[in-house]
Each structure stands twice: as structure tokens, then as C-alpha cells.
N, C-alpha and C positions, 0 to 999 in steps of 0.2 A: 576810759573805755572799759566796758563790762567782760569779765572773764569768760573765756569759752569754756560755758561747763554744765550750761543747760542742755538738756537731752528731751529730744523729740521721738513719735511711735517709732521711726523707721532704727534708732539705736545710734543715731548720726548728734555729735556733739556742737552744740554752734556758741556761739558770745552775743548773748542776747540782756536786758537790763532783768526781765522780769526773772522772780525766782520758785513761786508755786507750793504746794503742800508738801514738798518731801524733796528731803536730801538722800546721798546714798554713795556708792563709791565700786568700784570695779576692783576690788580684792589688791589695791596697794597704791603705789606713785609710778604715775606717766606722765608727770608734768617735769618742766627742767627747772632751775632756779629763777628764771626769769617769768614764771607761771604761763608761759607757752605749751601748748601738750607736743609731746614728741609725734613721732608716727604711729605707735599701736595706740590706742586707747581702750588697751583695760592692760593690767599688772598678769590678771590669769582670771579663771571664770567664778571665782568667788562676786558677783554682780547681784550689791544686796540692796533694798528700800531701808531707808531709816527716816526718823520723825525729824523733825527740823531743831528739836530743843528734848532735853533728856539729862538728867540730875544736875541740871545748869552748868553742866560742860561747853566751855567755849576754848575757838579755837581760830586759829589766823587760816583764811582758805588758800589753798594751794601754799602752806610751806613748806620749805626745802626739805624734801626727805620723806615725806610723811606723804599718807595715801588724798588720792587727787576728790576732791570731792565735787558730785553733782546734786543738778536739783532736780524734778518734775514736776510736770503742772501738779497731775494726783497719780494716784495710784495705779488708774488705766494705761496711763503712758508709760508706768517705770514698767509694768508684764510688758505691755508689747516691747519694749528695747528689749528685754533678756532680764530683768531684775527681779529676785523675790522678796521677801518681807525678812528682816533680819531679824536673829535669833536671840537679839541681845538688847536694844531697845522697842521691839515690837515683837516679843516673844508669844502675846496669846496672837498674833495676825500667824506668825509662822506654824505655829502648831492649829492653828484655821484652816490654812492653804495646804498644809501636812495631810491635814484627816481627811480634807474635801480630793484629795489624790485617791487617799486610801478607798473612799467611796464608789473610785469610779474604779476600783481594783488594779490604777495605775502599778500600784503595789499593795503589798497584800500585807506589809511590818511596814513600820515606820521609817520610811528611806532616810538615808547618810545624809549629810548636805554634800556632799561630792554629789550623788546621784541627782539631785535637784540641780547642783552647779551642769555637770556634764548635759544634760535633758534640755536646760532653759540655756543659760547664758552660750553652749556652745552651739547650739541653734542657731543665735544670733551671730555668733562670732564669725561663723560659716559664712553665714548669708554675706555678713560685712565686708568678705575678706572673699567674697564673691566664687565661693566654693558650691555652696549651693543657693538655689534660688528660693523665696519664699511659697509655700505653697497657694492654689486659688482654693474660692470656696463659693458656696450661697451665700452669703451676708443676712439671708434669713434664717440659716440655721446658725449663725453663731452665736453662741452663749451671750447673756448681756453681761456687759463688761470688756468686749473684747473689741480690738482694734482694728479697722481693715481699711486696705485702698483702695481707689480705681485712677488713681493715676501717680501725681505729686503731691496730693491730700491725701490725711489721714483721716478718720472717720469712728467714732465712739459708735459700739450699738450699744441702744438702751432702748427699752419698752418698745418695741418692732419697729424703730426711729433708727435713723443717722442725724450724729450731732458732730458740724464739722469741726476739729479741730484747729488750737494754734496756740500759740506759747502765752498768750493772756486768757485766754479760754475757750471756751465753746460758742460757737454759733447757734443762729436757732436749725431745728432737726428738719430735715426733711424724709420722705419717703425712703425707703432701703431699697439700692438701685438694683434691677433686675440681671442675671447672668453671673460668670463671674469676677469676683474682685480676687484684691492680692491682701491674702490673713495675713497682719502683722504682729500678733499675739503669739507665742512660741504656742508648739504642740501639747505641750507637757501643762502651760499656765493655763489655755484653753479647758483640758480636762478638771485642771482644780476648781473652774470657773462654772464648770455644768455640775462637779460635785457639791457646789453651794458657798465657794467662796464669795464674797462680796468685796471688791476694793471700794477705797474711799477715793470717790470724784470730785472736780471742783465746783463749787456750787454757782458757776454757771451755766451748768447743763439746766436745760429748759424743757418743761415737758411736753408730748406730744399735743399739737392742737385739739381742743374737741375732748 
């Protein structure tokens, strides 16, 4: 049975076989000995993106003691659960997603990683923990890159497209639905995304017809 520890847009953890372009982890262990997850899932909001392989470091997933690791398709689904780009194997994406903040005058010095942690992952942590609700929006203004609903799909925009998602990849894209949906891209990743971050997708996204 495949371990629950892939992660979907909405930030919700499931035990699926496929594992996607990027690993990553919720700032420690929330798993028990038996690599079951307990009831929270995350340690605290340290909720970072890492590369799947990095100075050929290997490791036993979920053991005892040690931080719970997940995977994502790509890089659009770790933003929308609450993840950013870690500071230690993907150091020029973090200072990417850094400057593309500063751009949009998010802030105006180089934010802490606290501030990035509190902004992103507690957005999500909220929503999860059903404190607050996710905001709506147009789906035609949101940045490309960024993730949104209209119901129990989750939904890529790229190039004025929705490309539906799902844990082996992307569908083909259909038109961007009219009214509003429910943005599942934190507030904070959103901005980085209009100030010219680019995540990396899975190269099933398809382009618009025509």
C-alpha cells in the first residue's frame, strides 16, 4: 500500500502510488512509527518545496523520528497547499520567489522566512483547520501559475486556459469558467507569481488549442 504523503492543491494529504516533480516537508515529524500520520499534518509552518535528489542524499521515507516527507505533481500544487521553495536545495527558486514579492512591494527588504512561513503556510493552515475560508476570485485575473476551484477540482491557469488537474497530471485545458471560483493559491504565493515568479509544471500541461 503506497504511503499517504502525496499532496493535492487543496493542502489535503492522501496515499496515492504516483510521486511527481518535488518532494518537500511541513517543518518536522507528524508521522508515528508505523508511518501512519497522526492528526495534525505539519510539525509548524516552516512548509518548504525541495528537489526530489540533491548531493545524492538518500533517505528511508517516513522514519522514526525524522521529518514526514511529501511529494507534488510540480511546483503549482506545492504554492497552492501552502509550500514555498526551500532555501537549501533550491536556493536561486527561493531568492526568485523572494525578489518577485519584493516587486510587487509585498515588502520592501528581504522578508525572514518566518514572514514567508506565517503569510503562506498559515493561510493554509487556517483554511484547513477551517478557521478561515479560502477566498473567491475571477479566474481570469489570476496570475498564470496559480491554482483555483469551482467545486471538488482543482484547476491550473496557464495562458488564459484551465488545465484540470490530478495526481498523474493535467488534463487537456478548457476555457476559464465565468464568475466566481474558489483561489487555492495562498495570497502571499499569488503576489510572487504576478511579480514574475515562474514555478516549474508538469510536462503534461497542454497548450491551448489553436
Amino acid at each position: 500500500m503506497p504511503l499517504q504523503n502525496r499532496v493535492d492543491p487543496f493542502g489535503h494529504i492522501h496515499a496515492v502510488s504516483a510521486r511527481g516533480m518535488f518532494m518537500g516537508n511541513r517543518g518536522g515529524c507528524f508521522h508515528r512509527d508505523d508511518r501512519t500520520l497522526k492528526p495534525t499534518h505539519w510539525a509548524n509552518r516552516q512548509w518548504i518545496t525541495c528537489r526530489l535528489e540533491f548531493k545524492g542524499r538518500k533517505r528511508e521515507l517516513m522514519a522514526p523520528g525524522l521529518y514526514t516527507e511529501l511529494f507534488f505533481l510540480d511546483e503549482a500544487t506545492a504554492l497552492a497547499a501552502g509550500h514555498r521553495p526551500c532555501y537549501e536545495c533550491r536556493r536561486a527558486d527561493a531568492k526568485a520567489f523572494r525578489e518577485a514579492l519584493m516587486a510587487r512591494d509585498v515588502f520592501t527588504e528581504p522578508p525572514l522566512v518566518g514572514q514567508l512561513n506565517d503569510g503562506i503556510a498559515g493561510e493554509v493552515q487556517a483554511r484547513l483547520k477551517e478557521r478561515r475560508a479560502p477566498p473567491t476570485g475571477d479566474a481570469a485575473h489570476l496570475p498564470d501559475g496559480a491554482m483555483f476551484s469551482n467545486g471538488e477540482t482543482a484547476w491550473l491557469k496557464l495562458d488564459a486556459a484551465a488545465h484540470r488537474w490530478s495526481f498523474e497530471g493535467y488534463g487537456s485545458c478548457r476555457s476559464l469558467p465565468e464568475g466566481p471560483v474558489v483561489v487555492l493559491t495562498p495570497a502571499m504565493s499569488l503576489e510572487a507569481l504576478r511579480g514574475g515568479y515562474r514555478p516549474a509544471l508538469h510536462p503534461s500541461v497542454s497548450p491551448p488549442a489553436g
